[in-house]
C-alpha positions in Angstrom: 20.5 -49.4 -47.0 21.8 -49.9 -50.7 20.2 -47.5 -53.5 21.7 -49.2 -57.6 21.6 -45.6 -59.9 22.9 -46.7 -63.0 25.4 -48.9 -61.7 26.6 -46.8 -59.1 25.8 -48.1 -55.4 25.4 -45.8 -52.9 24.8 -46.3 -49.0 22.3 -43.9 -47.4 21.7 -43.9 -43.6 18.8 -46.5 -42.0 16.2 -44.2 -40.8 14.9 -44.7 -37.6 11.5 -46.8 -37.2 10.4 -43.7 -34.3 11.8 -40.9 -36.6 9.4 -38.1 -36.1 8.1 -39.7 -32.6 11.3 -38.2 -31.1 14.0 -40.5 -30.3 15.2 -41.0 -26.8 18.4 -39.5 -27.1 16.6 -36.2 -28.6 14.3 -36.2 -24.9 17.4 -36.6 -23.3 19.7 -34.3 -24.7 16.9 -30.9 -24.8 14.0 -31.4 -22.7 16.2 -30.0 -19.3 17.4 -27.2 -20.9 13.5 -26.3 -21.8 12.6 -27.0 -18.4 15.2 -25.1 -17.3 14.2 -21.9 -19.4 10.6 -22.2 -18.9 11.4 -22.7 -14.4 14.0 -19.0 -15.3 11.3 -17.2 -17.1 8.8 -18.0 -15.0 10.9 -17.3 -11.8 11.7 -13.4 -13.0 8.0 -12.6 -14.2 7.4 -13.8 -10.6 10.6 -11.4 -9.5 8.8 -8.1 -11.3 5.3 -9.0 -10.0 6.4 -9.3 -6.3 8.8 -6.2 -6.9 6.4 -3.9 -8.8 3.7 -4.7 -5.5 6.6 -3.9 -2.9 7.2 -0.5 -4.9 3.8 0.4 -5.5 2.1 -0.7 -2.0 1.9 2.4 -0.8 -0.4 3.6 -3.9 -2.2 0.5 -3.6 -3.5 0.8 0.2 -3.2 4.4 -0.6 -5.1 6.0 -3.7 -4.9 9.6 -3.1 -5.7 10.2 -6.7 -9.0 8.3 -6.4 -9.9 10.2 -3.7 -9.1 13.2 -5.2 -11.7 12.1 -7.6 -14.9 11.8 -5.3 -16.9 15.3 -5.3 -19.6 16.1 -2.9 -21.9 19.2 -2.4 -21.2 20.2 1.7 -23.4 22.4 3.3 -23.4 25.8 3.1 -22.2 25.9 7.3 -19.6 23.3 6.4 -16.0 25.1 8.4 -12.4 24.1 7.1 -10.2 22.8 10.1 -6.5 22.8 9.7 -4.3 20.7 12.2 -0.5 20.5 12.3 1.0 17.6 12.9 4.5 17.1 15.3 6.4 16.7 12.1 5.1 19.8 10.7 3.1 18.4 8.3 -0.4 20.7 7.4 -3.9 18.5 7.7 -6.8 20.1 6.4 -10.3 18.7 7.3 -14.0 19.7 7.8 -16.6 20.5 10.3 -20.5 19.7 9.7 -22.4 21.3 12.5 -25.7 19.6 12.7 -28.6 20.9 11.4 -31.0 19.9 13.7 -30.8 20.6 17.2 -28.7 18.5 19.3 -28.9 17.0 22.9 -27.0 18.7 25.6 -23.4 17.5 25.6 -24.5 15.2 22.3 -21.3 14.1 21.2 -19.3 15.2 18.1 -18.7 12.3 15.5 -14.9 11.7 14.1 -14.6 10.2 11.2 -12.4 8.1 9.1 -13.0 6.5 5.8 -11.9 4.4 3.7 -9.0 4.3 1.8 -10.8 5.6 -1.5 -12.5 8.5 0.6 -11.8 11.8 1.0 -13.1 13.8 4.5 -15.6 15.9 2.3 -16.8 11.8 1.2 -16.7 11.0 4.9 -18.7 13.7 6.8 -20.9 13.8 4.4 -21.8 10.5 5.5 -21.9 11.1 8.9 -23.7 14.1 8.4 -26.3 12.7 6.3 -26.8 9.6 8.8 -27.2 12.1 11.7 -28.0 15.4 11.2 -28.3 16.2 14.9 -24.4 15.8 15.7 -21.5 17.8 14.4 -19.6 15.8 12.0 -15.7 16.0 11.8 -12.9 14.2 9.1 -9.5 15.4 7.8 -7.9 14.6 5.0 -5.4 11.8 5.6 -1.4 12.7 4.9 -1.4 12.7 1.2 -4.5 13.5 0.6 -4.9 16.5 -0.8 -5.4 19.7 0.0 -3.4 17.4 3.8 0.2 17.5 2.5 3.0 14.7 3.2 3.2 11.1 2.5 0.5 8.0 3.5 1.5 5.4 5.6 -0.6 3.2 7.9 2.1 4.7 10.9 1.8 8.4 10.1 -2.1 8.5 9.6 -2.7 6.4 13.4 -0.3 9.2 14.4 -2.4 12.1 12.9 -5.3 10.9 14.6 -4.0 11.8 18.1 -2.6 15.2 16.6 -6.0 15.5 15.3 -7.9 14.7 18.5 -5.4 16.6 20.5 -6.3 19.6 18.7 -9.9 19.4 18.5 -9.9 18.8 22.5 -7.8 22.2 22.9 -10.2 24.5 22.3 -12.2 23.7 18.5 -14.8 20.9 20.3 -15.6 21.3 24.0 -18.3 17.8 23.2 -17.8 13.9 23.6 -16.0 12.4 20.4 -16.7 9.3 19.3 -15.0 8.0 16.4 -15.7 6.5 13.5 -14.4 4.3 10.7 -14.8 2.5 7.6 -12.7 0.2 6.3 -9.0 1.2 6.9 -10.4 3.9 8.9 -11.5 1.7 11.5 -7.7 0.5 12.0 -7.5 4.3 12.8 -10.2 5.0 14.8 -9.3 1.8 16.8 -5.9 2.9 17.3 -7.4 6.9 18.5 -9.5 4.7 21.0 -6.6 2.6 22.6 -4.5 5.6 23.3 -6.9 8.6 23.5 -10.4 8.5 25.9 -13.2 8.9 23.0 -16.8 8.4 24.3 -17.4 5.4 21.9 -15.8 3.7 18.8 -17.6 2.8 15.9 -16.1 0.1 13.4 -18.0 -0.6 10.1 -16.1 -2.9 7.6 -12.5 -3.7 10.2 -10.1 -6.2 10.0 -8.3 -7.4 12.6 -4.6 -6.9 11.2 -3.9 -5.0 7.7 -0.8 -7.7 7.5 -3.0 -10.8 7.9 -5.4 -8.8 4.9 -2.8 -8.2 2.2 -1.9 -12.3 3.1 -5.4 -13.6 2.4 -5.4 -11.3 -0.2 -1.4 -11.9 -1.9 -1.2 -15.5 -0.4 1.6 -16.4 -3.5 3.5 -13.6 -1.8 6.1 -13.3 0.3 3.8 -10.9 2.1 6.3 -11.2 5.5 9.2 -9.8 4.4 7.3 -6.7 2.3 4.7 -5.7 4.0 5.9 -2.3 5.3 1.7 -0.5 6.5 1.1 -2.7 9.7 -1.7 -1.8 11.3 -3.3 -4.3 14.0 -6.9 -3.7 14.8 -6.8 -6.7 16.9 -4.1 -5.2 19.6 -5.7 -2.0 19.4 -9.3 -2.7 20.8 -8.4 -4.2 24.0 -6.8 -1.6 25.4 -10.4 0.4 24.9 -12.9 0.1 27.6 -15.2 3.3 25.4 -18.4 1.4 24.3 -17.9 0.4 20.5 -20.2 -0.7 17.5 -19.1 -3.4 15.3 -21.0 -3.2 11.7 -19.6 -5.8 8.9 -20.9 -6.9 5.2 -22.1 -10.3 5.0 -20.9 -10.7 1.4 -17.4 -8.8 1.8 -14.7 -9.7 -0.5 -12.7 -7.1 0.8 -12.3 -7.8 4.3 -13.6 -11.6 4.6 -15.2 -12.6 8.0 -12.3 -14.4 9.0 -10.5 -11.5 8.9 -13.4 -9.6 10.9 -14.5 -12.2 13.2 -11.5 -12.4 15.8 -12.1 -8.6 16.7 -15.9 -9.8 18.3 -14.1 -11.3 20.9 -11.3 -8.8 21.4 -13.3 -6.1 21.8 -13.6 -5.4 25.8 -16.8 -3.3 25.1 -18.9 -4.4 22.5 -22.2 -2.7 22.9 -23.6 -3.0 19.1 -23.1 -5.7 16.1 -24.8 -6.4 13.0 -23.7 -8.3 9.9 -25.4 -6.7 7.1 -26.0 -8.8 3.9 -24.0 -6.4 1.3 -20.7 -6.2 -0.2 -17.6 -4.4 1.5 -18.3 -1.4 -1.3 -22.0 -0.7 -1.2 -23.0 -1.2 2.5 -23.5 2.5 3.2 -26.2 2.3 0.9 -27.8 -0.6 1.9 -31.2 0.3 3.7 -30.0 -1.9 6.5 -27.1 0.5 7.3 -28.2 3.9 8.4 -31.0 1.6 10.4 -27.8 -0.1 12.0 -25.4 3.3 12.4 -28.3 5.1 14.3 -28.8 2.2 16.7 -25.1 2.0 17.5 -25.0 5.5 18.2 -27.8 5.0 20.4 -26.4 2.2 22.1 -22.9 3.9 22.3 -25.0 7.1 24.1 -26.4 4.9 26.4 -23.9 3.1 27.5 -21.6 6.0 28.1 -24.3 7.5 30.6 -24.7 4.4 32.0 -21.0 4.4 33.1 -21.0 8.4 33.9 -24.1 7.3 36.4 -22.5 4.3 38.2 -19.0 7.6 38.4 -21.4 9.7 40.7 
């Protein structure tokens, strides 16, 4: 292109029709390198997520300072309880005796709760749900005033230490346990290796694994994970007459995730879906209805099988 100042002809470069449209050679020559960026970044905020989880999976399943959190009023005749565990580790719990007098050889409820609860939290419950039978719950490893660390392991292992104990001389009754959420993996696991007069699950899943996958899909869950904790090969080995309570609406623990332990279960005595959410079903009015009938059926069913023994 020819521009005529005064006399003087000077040449200028043609501009492109597509200037401004980005030329081929400009897609060609940057785009990749973008892509490639955008795929690196993307790839290490990935890396921190899935990094930060595997560090802090212990505080996630394991809140200790939320349960510290949760104060109750306890009875006046509450007792402290302290067990120590094989690896010398101090667990303290609680004992409710009932208020109201109690059947002969009525047995004495263990409880676990949730991962949010502390034992004050969780014989409260059961003490409030039935206030003719002793109500017992530690403090999970961690927990405080229980010392040592939380892991799914160490707290199944507590709960034969704990039973153990409480059969050598502090409860001469029946113990049937009890527990919600995480709990239940617990008290499922006391069942299969310990001869409890009946098992009560409210809120279970069938593998803590197969949870944090539905839950962490995007993650490489596998290869993580360390807190296994499978519900699902606990129950079988369990012939004590058990209770199986679940939230309709759980977002928590999904039915798919609660559903394969119907059919696991060797001695299934009691179900009920409630229609609440995994956080609010103890106070649904459907609940203590459901927890007194289990019991009931649980009772029942255990003198049913002492009977046919004589």
């Amino acid at each position: 292109m020819m521009i005529n100042l005064n006399g003087f002809e000077l040449e200028t470069p043609s501009i492109p029709r597509n200037f401004g449209l980005g030329s081929a050679s400009c897609v060609v020559s940057f785009e990749p390198m973008s892509v490639l960026y955008l795929a690196l970044g993307l790839i290490a905020v990935y890396a921190a997520i899935v990094t930060a989880m595997y560090v802090g999976q212990t505080w996630l399943l394991f809140p200790t300072a939320l349960a510290r959190m949760v104060r109750v009023q306890l009875p006046s005749s509450t007792q402290h309880l302290e067990v120590r565990t094989p690896d010398g580790e101090s667990l303290k719990g609680i004992r409710s005796p009932s208020r109201e007098e109690a059947a002969q050889n009525a047995p004495t409820l263990l409880g676990f709760g949730g991962n949010a609860w502390n034992a004050k939290a969780t014989a409260l419950t059961l003490h409030r749900l039935f206030p003719d039978r002793d109500a017992v719950a530690f403090h999970y490893r961690g927990y405080a005033p229980s010392n040592g660390r939380p892991s799914a392991e160490a707290l199944m292992s507590d709960s034969l230490a704990i039973f153990d104990s409480l059969r050598q001389g502090q409860i001469e009754e029946p113990i049937v346990a009890v527990g919600f959420s995480i709990g239940s993996g617990v008290a499922a696991y006391l069942a299969r290796h310990r001869p409890v007069a009946g098992l009560v699950l409210v809120t279970p899943f069938d593998s803590l694994e197969a949870l944090a996958l539905d839950l962490y899909w995007w993650a490489p869950v596998g290869l993580l994970f360390r807190h296994r904790m499978r519900t699902i090969e606990f129950v079988p080995g369990s012939l004590a007459p058990t209770a199986l309570i679940t939230a309709e609406r759980d977002k928590v623990v999904p039915a798919r995730r609660s559903a394969p332990l119907r059919a696991a279960i060797k001695n299934l005595v009691f179900e009920l879906d409630i229609d609440s959410g995994h956080n609010n079903i103890c106070d649904h009015p459907a609940f203590a209805t459901a927890m007194r009938e289990a019991l009931t059926k649980i009772e029942a069913a255990r003198a049913e099988a002492l009977g046919r023994q004589e």
